[in-house]
C-alpha positions as a printed Julia matrix, in Angstrom:
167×3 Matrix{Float64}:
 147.25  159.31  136.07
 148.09  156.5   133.36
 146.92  153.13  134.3
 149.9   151.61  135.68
 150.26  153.9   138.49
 146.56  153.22  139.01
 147.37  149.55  139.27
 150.14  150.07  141.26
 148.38  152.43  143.9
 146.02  149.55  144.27
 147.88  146.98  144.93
 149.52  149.48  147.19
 147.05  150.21  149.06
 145.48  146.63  148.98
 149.1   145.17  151.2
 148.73  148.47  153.2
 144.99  147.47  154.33
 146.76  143.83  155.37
 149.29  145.14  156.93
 146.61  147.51  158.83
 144.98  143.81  159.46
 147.97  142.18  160.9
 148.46  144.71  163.41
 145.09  144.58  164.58
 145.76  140.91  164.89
 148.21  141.39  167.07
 146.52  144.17  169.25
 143.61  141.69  169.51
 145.83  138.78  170.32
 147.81  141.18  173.27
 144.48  142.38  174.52
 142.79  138.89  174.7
 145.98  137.24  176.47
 146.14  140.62  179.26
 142.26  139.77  179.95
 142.82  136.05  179.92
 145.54  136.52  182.61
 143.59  138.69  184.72
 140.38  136.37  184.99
 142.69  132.95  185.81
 143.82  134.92  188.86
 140.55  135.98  189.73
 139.54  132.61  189.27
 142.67  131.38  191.02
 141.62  133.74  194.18
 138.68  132.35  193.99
 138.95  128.75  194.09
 141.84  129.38  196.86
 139.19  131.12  199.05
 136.73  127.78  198.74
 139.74  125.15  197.92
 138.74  123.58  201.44
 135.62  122.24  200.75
 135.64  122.07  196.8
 138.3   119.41  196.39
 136.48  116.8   198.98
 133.11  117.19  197.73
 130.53  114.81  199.41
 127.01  115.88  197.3
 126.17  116.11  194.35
 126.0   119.29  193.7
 129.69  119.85  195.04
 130.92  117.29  192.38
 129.23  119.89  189.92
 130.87  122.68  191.35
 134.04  120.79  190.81
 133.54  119.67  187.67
 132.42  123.04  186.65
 135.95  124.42  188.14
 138.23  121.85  186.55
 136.41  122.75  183.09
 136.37  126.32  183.68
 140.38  126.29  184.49
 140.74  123.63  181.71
 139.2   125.99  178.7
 140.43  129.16  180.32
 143.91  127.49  179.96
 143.54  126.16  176.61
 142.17  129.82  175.31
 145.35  131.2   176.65
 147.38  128.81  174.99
 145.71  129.34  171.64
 146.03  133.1   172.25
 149.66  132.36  172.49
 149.51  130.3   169.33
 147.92  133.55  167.97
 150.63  136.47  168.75
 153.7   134.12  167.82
 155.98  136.23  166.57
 157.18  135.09  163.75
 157.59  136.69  160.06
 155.24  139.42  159.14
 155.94  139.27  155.44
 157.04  142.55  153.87
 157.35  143.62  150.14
 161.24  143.58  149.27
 163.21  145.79  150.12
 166.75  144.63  149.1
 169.45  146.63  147.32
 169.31  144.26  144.76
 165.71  144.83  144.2
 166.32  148.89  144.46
 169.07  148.33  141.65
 166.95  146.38  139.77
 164.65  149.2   139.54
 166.97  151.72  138.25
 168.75  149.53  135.43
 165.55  147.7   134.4
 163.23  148.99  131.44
 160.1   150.82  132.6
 157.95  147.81  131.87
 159.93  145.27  133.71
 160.06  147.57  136.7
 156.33  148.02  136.88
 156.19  144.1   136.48
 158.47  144.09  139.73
 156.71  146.39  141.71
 153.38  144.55  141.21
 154.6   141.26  141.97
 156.49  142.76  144.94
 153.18  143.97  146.2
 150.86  141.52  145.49
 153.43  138.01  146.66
 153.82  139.95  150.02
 150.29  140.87  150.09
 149.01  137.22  149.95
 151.96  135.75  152.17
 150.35  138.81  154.88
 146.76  137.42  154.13
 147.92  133.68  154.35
 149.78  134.36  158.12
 146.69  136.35  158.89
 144.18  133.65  158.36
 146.26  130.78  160.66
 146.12  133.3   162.94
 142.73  133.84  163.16
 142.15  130.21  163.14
 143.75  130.29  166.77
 142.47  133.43  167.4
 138.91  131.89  166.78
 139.65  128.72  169.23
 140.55  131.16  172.2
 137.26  132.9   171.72
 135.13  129.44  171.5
 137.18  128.36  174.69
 136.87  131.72  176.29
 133.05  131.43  175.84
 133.21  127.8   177.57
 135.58  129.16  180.27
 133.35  132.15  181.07
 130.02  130.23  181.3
 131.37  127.56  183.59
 133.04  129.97  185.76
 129.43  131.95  186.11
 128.26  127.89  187.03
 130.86  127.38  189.71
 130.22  130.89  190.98
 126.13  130.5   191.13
 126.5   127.21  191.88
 129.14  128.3   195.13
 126.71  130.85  196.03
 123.5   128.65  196.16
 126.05  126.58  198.21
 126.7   128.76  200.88
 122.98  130.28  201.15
 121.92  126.75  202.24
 124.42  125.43  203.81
């Protein structure tokens, strides 16, 4: 194998492994939103079942409990909106594949087509890294807010329980 089509197998492969990364992107982004969806029912059936007495809280400690609810809907919320932000569709950049740039391949020398090919491979590959990364930047936020989300709604729910023990 001469070194071009060592060079070109890499690059290859390189916008094959982001590619790979973009669709498990996505599959994270899907999975997070179907889990995020489920738990702000749950949470929804929750607070439904104790709406009564949590929004005309007279202690304290039923203030908390609301707090703790309004801050465990508001970052649940917010991490399904930046999941959202996350599987946007929008354009997964692809190495061309035009008829002009097939043609160009056949009439141009052998040098200028392996010039082509590489920057065909490589522009796409960094466009695919660059959609990647604002991705994960949402992707990131959802997780941080998920965290916050989860931890209040274990409050609200210890919090409810202690509630109801000593009532």
């Amino acid at each position: 194998m001469n070194q071009k089509t060592e060079v070109l197998n890499y690059v290859q492969q390189r916008y094959m492994e982001e590619q790979a990364r973009f669709k498990h992107f996505e599959d994270k982004c899907s999975k997070l939103i179907n889990s995020l969806t489920i738990v702000i029912a749950a949470f929804c059936g929750i607070v439904g079942f104790k709406g009564g007495t949590l929004f005309s809280p007279n202690t304290a400690l039923q203030w908390i409990t609301l707090i703790l609810c309004c801050l465990a809907f508001s970052a649940l919320a917010c991490a399904w909106g930046h999941s959202l932000f996350a599987l946007r569709i929008g354009d997964c950049p692809i190495a061309a594949k035009s008829r002009e740039n097939a043609d160009y391949f056949l009439k141009a020398e052998p040098d200028d087509s392996f010039k082509q090919m590489f920057d065909c491979y490589v522009d796409a590959t960094q466009e695919l890294h660059s959609v990647i990364d604002k991705k994960s930047i949402n992707l990131e936020h959802a997780y941080g807010e998920l965290i916050l989300g989860a931890s209040s709604v274990v409050g609200f729910i210890i919090l409810s329980v202690i509630m109801e023990v000593f009532k």
